[in-house]
Backbone as XML, in Angstrom:
<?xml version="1.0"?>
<chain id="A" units="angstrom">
  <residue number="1" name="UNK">
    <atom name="N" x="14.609" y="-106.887" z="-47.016"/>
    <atom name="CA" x="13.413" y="-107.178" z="-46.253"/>
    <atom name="C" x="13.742" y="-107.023" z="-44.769"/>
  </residue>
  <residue number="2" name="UNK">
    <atom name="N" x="12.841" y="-106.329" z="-43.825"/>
    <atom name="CA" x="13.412" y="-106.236" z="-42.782"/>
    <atom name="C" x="12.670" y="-107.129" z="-41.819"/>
  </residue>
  <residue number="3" name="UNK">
    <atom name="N" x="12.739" y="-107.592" z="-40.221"/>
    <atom name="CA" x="12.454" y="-108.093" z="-39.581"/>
    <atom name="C" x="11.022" y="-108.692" z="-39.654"/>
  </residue>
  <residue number="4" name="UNK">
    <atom name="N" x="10.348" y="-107.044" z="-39.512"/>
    <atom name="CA" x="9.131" y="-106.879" z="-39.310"/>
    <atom name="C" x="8.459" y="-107.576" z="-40.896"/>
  </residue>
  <residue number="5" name="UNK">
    <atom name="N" x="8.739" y="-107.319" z="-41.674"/>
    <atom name="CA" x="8.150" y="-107.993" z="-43.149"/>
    <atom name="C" x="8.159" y="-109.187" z="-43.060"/>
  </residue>
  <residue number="6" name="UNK">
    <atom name="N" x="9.513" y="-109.934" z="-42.600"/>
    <atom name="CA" x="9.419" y="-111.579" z="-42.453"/>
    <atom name="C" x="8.729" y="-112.000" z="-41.128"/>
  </residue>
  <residue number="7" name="UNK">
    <atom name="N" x="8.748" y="-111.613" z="-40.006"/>
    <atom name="CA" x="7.293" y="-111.589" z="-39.188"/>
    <atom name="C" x="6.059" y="-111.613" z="-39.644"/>
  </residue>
  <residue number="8" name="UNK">
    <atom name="N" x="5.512" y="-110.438" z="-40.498"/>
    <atom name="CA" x="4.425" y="-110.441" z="-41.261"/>
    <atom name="C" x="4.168" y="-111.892" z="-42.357"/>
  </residue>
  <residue number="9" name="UNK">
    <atom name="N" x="5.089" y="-111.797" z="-43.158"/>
    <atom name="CA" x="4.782" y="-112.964" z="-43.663"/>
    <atom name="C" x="4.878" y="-114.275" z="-43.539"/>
  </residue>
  <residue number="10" name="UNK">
    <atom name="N" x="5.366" y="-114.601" z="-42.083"/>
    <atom name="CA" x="5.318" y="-115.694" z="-41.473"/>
    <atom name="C" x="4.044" y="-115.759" z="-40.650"/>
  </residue>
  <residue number="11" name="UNK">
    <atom name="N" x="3.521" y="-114.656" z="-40.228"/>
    <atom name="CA" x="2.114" y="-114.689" z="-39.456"/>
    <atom name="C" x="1.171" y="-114.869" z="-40.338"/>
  </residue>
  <residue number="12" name="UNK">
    <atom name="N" x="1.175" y="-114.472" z="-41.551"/>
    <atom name="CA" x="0.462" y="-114.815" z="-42.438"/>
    <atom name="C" x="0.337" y="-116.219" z="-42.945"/>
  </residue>
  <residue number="13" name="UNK">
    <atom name="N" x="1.176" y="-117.084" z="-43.337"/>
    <atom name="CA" x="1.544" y="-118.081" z="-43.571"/>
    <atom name="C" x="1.043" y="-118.794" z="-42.616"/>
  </residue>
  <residue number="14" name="UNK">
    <atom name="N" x="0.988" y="-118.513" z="-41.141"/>
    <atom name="CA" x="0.676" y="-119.660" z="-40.311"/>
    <atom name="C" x="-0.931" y="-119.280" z="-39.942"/>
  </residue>
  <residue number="15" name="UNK">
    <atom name="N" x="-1.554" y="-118.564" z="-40.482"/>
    <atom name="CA" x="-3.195" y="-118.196" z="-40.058"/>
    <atom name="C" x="-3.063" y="-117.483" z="-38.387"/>
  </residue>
  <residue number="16" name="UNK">
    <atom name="N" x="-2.033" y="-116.935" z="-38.043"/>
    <atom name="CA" x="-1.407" y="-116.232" z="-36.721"/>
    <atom name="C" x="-2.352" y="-114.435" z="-36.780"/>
  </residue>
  <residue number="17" name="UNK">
    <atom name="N" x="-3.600" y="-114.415" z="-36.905"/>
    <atom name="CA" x="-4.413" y="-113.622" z="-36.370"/>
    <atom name="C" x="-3.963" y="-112.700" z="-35.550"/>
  </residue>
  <residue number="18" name="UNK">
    <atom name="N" x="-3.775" y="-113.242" z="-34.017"/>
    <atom name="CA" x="-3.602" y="-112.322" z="-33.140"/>
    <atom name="C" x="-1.954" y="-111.384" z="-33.632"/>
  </residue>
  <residue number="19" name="UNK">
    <atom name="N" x="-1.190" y="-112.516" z="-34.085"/>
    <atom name="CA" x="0.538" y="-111.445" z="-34.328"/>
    <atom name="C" x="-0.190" y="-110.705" z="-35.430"/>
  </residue>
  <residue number="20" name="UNK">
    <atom name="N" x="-0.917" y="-110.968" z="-36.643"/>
    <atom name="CA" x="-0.974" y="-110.224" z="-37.728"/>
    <atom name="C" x="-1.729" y="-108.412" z="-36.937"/>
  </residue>
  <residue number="21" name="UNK">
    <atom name="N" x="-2.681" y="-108.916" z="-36.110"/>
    <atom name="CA" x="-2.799" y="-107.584" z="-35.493"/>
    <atom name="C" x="-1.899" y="-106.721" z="-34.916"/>
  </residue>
  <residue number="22" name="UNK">
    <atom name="N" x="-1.529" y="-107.489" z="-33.923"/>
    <atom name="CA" x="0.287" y="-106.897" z="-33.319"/>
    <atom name="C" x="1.539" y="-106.479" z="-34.391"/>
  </residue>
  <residue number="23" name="UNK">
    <atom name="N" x="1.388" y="-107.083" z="-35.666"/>
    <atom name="CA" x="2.641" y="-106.924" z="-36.096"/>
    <atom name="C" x="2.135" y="-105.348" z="-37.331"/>
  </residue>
  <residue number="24" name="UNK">
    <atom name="N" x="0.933" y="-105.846" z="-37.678"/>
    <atom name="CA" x="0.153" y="-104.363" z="-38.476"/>
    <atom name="C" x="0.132" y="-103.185" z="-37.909"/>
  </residue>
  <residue number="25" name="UNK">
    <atom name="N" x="0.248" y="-103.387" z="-36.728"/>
    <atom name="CA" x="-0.204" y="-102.193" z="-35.650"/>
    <atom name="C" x="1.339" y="-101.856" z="-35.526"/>
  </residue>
  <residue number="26" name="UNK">
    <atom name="N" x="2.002" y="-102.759" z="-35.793"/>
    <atom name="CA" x="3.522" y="-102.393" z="-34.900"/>
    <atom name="C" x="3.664" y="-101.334" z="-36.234"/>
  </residue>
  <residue number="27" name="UNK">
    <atom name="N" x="3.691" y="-102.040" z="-37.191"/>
    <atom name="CA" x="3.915" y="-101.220" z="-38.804"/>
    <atom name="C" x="3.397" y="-99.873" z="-38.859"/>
  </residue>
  <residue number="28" name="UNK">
    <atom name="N" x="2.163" y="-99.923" z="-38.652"/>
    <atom name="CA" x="1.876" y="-98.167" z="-38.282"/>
    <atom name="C" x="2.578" y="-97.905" z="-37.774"/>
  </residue>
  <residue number="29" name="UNK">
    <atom name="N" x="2.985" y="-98.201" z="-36.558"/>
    <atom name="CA" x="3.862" y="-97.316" z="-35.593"/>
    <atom name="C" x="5.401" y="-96.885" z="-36.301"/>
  </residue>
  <residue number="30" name="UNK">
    <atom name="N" x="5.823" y="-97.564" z="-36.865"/>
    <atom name="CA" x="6.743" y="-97.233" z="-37.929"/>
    <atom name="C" x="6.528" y="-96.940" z="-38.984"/>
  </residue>
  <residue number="31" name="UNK">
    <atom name="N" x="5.781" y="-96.529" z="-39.472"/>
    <atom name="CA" x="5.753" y="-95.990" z="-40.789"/>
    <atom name="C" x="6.258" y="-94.736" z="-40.895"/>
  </residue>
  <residue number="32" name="UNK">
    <atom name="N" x="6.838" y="-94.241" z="-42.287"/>
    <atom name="CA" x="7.020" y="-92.857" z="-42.560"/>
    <atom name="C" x="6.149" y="-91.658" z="-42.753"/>
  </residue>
  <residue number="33" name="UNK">
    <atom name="N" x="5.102" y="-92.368" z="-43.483"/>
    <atom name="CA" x="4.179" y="-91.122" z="-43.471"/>
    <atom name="C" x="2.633" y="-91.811" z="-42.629"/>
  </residue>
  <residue number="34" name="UNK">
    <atom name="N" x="1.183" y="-90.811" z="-42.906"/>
    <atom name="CA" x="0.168" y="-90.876" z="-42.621"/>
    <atom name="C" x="-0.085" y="-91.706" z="-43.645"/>
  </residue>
  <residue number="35" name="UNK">
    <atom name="N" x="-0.346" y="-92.037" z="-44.808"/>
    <atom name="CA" x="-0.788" y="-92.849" z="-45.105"/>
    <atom name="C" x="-0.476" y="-94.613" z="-45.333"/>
  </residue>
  <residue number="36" name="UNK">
    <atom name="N" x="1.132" y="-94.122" z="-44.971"/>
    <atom name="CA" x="1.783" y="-95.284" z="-44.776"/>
    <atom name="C" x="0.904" y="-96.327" z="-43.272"/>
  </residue>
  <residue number="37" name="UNK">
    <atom name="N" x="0.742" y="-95.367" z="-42.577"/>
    <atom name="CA" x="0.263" y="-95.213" z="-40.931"/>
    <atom name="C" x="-1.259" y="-96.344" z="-41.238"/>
  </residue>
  <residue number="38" name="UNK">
    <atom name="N" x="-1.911" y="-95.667" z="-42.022"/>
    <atom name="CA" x="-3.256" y="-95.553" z="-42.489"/>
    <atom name="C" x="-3.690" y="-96.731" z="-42.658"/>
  </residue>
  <residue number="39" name="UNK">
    <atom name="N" x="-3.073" y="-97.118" z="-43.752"/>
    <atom name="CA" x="-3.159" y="-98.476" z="-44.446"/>
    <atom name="C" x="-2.335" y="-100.143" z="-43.341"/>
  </residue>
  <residue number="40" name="UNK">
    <atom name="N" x="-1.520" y="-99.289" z="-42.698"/>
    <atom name="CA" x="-0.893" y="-100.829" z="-41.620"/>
    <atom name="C" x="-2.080" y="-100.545" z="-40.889"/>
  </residue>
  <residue number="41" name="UNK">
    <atom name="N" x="-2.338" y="-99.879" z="-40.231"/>
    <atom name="CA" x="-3.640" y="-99.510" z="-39.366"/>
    <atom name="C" x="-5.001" y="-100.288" z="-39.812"/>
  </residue>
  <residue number="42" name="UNK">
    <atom name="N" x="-5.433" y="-99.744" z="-40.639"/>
    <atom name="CA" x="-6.546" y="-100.143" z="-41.326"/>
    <atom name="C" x="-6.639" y="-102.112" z="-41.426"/>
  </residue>
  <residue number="43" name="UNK">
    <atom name="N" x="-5.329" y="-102.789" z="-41.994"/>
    <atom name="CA" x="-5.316" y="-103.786" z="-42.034"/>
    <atom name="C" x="-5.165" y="-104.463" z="-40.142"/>
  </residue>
  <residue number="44" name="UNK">
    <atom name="N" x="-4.568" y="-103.717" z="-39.580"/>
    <atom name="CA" x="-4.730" y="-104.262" z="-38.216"/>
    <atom name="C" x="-5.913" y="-104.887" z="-37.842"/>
  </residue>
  <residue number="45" name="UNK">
    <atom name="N" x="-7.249" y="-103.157" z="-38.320"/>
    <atom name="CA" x="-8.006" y="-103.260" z="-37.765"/>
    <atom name="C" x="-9.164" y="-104.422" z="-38.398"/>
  </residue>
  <residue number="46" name="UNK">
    <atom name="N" x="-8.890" y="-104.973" z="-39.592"/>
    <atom name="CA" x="-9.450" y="-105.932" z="-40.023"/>
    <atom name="C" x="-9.432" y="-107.325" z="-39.604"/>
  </residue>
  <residue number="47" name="UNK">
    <atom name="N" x="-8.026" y="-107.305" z="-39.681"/>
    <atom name="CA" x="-7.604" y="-108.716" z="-38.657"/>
    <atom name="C" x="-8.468" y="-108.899" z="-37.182"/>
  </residue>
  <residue number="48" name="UNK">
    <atom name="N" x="-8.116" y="-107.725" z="-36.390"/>
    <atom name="CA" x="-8.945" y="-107.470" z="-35.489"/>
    <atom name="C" x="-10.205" y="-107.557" z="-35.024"/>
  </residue>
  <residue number="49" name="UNK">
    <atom name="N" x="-11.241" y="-107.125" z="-36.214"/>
    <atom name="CA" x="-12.574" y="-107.486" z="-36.331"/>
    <atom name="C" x="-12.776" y="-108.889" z="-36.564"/>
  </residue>
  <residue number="50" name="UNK">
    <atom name="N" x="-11.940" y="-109.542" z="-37.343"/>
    <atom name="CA" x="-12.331" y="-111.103" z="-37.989"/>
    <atom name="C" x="-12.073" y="-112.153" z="-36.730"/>
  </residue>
  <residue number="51" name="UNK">
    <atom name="N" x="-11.125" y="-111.683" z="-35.508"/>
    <atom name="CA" x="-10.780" y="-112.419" z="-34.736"/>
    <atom name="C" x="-11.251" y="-112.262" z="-33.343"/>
  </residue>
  <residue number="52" name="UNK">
    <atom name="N" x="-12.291" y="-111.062" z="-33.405"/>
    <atom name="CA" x="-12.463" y="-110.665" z="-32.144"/>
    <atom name="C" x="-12.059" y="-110.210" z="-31.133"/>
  </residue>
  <residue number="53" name="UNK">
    <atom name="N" x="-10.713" y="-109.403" z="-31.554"/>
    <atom name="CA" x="-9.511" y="-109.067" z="-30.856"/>
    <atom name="C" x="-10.100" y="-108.017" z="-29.526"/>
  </residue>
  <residue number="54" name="UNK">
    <atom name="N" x="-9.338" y="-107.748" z="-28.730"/>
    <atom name="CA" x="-9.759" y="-106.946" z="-27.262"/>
    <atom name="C" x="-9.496" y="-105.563" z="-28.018"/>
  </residue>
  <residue number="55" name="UNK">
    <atom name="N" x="-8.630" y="-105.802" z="-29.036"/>
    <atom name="CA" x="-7.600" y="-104.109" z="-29.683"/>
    <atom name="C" x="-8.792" y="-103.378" z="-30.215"/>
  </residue>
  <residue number="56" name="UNK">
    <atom name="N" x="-9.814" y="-104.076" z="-30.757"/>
    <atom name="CA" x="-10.291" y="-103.506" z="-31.982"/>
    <atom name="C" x="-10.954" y="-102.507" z="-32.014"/>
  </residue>
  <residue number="57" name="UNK">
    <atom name="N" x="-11.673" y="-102.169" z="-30.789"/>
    <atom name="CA" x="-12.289" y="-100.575" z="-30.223"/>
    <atom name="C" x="-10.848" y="-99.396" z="-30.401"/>
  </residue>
  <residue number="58" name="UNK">
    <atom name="N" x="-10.148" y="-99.682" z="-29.794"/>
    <atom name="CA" x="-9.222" y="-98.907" z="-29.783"/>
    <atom name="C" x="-8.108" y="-98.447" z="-31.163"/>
  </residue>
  <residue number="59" name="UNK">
    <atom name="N" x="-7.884" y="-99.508" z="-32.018"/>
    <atom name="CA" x="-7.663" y="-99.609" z="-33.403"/>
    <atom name="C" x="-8.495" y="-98.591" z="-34.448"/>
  </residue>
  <residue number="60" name="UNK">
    <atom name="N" x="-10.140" y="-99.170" z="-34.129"/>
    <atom name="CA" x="-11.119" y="-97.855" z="-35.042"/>
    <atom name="C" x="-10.863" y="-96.395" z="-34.517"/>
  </residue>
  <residue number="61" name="UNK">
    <atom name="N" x="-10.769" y="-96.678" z="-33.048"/>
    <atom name="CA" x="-10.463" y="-95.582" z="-32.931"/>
    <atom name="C" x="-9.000" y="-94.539" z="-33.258"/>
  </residue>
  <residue number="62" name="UNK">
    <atom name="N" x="-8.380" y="-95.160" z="-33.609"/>
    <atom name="CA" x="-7.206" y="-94.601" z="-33.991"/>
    <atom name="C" x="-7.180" y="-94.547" z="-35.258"/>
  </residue>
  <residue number="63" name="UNK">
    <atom name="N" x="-8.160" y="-94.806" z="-36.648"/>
    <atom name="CA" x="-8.511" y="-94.242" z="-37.077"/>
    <atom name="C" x="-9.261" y="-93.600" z="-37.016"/>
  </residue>
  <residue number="64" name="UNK">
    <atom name="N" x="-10.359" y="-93.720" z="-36.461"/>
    <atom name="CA" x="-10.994" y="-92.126" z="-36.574"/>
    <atom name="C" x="-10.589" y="-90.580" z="-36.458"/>
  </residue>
  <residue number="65" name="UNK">
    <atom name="N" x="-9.308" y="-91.237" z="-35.348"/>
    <atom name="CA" x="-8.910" y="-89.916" z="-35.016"/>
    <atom name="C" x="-8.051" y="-89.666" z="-36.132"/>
  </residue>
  <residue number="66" name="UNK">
    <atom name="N" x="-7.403" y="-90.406" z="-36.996"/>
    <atom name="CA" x="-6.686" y="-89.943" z="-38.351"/>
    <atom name="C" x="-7.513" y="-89.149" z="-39.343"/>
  </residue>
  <residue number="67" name="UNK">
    <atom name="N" x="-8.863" y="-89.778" z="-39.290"/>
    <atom name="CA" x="-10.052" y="-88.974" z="-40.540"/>
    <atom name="C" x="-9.800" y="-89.936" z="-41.194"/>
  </residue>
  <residue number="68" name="UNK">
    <atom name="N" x="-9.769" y="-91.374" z="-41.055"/>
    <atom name="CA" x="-9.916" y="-92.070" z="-42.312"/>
    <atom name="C" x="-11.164" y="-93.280" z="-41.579"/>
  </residue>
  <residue number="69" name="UNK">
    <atom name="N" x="-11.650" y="-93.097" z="-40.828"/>
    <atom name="CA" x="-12.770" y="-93.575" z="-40.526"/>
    <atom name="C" x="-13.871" y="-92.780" z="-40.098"/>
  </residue>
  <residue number="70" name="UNK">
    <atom name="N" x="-15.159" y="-93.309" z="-40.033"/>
    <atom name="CA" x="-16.359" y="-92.384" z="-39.321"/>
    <atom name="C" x="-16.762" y="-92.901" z="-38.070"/>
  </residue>
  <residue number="71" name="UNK">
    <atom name="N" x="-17.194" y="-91.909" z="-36.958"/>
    <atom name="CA" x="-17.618" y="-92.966" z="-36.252"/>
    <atom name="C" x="-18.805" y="-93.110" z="-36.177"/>
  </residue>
  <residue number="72" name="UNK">
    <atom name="N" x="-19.544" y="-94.108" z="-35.562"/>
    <atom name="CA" x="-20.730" y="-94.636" z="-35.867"/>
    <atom name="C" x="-21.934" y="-93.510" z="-35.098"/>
  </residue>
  <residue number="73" name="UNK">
    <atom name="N" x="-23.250" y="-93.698" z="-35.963"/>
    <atom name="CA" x="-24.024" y="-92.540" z="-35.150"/>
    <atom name="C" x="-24.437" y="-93.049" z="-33.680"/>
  </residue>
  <residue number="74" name="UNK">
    <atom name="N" x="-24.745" y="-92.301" z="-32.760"/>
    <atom name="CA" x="-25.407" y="-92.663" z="-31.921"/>
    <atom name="C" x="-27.117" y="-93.479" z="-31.805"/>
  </residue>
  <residue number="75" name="UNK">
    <atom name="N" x="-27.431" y="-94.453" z="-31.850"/>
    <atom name="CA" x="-28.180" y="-95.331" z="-31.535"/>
    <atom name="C" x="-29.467" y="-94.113" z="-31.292"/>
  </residue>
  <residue number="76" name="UNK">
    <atom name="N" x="-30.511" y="-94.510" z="-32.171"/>
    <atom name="CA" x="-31.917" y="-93.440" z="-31.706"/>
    <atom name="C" x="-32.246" y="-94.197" z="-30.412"/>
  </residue>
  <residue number="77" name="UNK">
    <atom name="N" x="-32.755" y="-93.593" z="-29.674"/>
    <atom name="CA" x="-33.358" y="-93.858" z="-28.269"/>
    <atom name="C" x="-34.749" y="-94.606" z="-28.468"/>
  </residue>
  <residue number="78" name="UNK">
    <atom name="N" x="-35.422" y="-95.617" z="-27.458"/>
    <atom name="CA" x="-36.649" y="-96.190" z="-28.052"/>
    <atom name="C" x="-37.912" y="-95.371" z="-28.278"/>
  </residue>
  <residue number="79" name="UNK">
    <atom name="N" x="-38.781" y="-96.025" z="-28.973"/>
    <atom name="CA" x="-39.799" y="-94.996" z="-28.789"/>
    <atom name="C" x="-40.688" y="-95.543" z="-27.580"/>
  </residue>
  <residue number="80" name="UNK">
    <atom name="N" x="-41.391" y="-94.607" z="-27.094"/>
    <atom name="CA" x="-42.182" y="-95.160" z="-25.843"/>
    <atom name="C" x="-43.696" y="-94.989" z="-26.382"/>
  </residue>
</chain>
């Protein structure tokens, strides 16, 4: 088990939100492949949403730019 795993599951253990984002995100960054990438990512970005994190624009966006998210349509304009 390496560092980062017992980090993870100590952030977990303590309801530690903000590290579980930091430490998911760190995990992408190390991962071996894209989907390895994908999935630490993806869970970042959940944590992220549930906590209101500052990351979390920037998180979707880093999937999107993988292709494993969509991004949202643009908002129709009002009618007048």
């Amino acid at each position: 088990m390496t560092n980062l795993d017992r980090d993870l599951l100590a952030a977990h253990a303590a309801g530690d939100t903000s590290a579980l984002v930091a430490l998911y995100a760190q995990a992408a960054e190390a991962a071996n492949n894209t989907d390895q990438a994908a999935f630490y990512l993806t869970h970042a970005h959940v944590f992220a949403m549930e906590a209101g994190h500052p990351d979390t624009p920037a998180l979707r966006q880093r999937l999107i730019d993988m292709g494993r998210e969509c991004p949202l349509p643009a908002p129709n304009p009002p009618l007048r």
